[in-house]
C-alpha positions as CSV (number, residue, x, y, z in Angstrom):
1,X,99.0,71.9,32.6
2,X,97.0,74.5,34.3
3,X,98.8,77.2,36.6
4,X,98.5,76.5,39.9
5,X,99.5,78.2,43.3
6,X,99.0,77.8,46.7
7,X,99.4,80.6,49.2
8,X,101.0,82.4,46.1
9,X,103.4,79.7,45.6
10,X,103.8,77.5,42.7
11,X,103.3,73.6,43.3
12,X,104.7,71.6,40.2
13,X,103.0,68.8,41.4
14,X,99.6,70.0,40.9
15,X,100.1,71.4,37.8
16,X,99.6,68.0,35.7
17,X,95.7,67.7,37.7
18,X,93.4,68.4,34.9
19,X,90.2,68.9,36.7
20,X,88.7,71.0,40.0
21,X,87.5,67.5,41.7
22,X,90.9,66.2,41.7
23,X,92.7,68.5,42.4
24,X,89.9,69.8,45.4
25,X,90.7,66.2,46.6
26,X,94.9,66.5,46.6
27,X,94.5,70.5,48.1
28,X,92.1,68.9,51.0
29,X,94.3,66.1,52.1
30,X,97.3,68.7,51.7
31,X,95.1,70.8,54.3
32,X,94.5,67.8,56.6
33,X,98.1,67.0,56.4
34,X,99.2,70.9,57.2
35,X,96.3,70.5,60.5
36,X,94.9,73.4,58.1
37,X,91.4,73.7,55.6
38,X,91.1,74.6,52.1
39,X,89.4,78.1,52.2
40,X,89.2,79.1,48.7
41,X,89.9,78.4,45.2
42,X,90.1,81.1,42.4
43,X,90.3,79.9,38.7
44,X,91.0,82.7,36.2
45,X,89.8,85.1,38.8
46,X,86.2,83.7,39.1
47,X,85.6,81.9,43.2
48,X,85.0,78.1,42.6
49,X,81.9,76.9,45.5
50,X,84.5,74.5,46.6
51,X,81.0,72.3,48.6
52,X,79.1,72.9,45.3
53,X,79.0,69.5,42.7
54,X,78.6,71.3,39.9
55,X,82.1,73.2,40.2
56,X,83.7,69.8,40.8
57,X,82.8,68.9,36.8
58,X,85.2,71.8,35.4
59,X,88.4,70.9,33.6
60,X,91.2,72.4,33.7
61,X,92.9,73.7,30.8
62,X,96.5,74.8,30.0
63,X,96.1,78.6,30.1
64,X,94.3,78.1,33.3
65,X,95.3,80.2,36.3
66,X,94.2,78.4,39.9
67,X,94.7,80.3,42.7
68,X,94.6,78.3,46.0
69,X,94.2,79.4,49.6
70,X,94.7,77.0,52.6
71,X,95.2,78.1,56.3
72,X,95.7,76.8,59.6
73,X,93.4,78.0,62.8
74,X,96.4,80.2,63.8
75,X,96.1,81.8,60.2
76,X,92.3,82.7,60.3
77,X,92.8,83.9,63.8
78,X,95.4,86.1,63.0
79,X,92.9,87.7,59.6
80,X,90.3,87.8,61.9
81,X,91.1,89.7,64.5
82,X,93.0,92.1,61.8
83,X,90.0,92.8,60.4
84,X,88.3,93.2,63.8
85,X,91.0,95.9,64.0
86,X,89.8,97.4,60.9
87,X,86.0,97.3,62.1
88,X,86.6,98.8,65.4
89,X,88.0,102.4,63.3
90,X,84.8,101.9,61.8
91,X,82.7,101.2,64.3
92,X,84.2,104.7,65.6
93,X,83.5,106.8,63.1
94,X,79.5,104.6,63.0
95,X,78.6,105.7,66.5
96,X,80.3,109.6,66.0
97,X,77.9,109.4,63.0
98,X,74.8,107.8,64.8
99,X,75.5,110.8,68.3
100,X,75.7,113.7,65.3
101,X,72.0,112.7,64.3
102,X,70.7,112.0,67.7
103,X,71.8,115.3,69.2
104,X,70.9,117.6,66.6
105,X,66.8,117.3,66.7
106,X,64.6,116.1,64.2
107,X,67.5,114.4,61.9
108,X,66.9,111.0,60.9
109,X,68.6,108.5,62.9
110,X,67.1,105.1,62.1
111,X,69.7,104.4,59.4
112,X,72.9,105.3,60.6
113,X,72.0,103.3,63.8
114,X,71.2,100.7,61.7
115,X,74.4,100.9,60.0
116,X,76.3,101.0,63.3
117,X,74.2,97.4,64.7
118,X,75.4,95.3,61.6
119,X,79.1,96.5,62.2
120,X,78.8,96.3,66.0
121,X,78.1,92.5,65.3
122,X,80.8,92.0,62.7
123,X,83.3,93.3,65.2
124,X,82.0,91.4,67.8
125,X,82.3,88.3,65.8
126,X,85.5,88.5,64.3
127,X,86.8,89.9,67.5
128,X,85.9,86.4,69.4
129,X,86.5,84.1,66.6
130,X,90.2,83.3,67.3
131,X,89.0,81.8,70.5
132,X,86.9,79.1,68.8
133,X,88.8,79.1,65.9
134,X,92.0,77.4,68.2
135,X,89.4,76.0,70.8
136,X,90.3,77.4,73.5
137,X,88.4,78.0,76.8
138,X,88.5,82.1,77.3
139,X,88.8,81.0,81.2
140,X,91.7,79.1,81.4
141,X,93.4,82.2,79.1
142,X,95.8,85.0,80.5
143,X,94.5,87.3,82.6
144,X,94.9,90.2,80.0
145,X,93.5,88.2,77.4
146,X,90.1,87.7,79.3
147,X,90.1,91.5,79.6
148,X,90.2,91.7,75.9
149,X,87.2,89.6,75.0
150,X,85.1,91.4,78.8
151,X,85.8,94.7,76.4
152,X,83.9,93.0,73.8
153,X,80.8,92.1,76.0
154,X,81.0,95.9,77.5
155,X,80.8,97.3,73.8
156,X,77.7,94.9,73.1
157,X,76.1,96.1,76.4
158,X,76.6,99.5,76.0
159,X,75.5,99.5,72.3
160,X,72.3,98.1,73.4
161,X,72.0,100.1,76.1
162,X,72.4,103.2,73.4
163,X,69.9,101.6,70.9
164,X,67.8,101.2,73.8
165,X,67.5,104.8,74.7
166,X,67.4,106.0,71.1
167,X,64.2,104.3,70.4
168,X,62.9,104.7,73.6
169,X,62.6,109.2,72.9
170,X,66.1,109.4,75.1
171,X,68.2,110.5,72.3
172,X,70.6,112.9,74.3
173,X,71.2,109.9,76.8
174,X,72.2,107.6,74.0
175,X,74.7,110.1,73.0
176,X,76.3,110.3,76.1
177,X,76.8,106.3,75.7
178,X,77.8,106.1,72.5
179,X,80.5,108.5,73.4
180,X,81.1,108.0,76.8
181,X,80.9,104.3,76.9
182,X,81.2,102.7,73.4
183,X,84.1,104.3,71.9
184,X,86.1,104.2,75.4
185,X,85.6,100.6,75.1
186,X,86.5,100.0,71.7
187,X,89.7,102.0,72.2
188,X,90.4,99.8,75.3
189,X,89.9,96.9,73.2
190,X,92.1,98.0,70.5
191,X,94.9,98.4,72.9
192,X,94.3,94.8,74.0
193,X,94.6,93.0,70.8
194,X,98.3,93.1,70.4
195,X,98.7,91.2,73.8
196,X,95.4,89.2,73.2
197,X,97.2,88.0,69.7
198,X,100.6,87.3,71.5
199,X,98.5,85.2,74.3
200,X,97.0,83.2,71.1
201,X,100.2,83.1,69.7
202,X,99.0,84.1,66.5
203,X,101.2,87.8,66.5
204,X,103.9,85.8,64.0
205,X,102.2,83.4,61.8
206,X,103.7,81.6,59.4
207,X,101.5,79.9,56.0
208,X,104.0,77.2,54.9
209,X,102.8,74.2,53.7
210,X,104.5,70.6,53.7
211,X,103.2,69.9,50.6
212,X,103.9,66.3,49.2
């Protein structure tokens, strides 16, 4: 009887399951039941590629360990837009980096620019996700919560507008930006995601399972 939790709890049901595609089949219509997904499985610490075949093939063994993850909408909008939270500091400390290198001449640039577009897109992402995640139309939101995602299309525009100058011999201008723009804007932003959440509903959330 392998060891196996879900959302850190143990489930004595599952534990008599001796194999991932039966048990991937009990976890899923758990999930459907819960209005939730299975996300992720961990046995002995390794990921399982839950849409993969091959995976499904594996037994499990006594001294197995099974680690189960299953979450509502609500629950990967809440993650999400933490980590958005965490990627805004970042994005911070990117575009500081990125108006360092463009102000002082003749330092390389192209990299830490680079650097600051992949996490500019992350952020952007995870920072709108909750909206599609619970499917709901940003127009028909609070007022306050619209705000919150129009500070997520003024940090895209104004990053381009940066990147735009930078390549384009203007680096001083991008600076301005970058620092007068971008991170004003993130910092609204930031401020808005605790009412954004609460307007979601997703400030408190809870990942208990009816599980039977």
């Amino acid at each position: 009887m392998a060891d196996v939790r879900v959302n850190g709890k143990r489930v004595p049901p599952l534990q008599s399951i001796d194999n991932i595609s039966n048990l991937i089949s009990k976890l899923e219509s758990i999930a459907v039941k819960n209005n939730s997904a299975l996300t992720s499985i961990i046995v002995n610490n390794s990921a399982i590629d839950i849409d993969n075949p091959e995976y499904h093939r594996l037994k499990l063994e006594t001294e197995d360990t099974v680690e189960v993850k299953i979450d509502s909408p609500e629950q990967l909008s809440y993650e999400s837009l933490q980590v958005a939270l965490d990627m805004a500091g970042l994005l911070i400390f990117d575009l500081k980096v990125v108006a360092v290198r463009l102000w002082e001449a003749g330092k390389s640039y192209e990299k830490s620019l680079e650097t600051l577009l992949n996490d500019c897109n992350l952020f952007l992402s995870l920072g709108a996700r909750p909206i599609y995640l619970l499917n709901k139309d940003p127009h028909n939101i609070e007022e306050e919560g619209q705000d919150c995602l129009k500070q997520l299309d003024l940090i895209a525009n104004h990053v381009e507008d940066a990147t735009l100058l930078a390549v384009h011999d203007s680096p001083k201008e991008a600076c301005y930006v970058l620092v007068g723009m971008v991170k004003p804007a993130l910092e609204r932003w930031i401020g808005l995601s605790a009412k954004f959440a609460q307007i979601l509903d997703i400030n408190t959330v809870s990942n208990n399972l009816i599980i039977s």
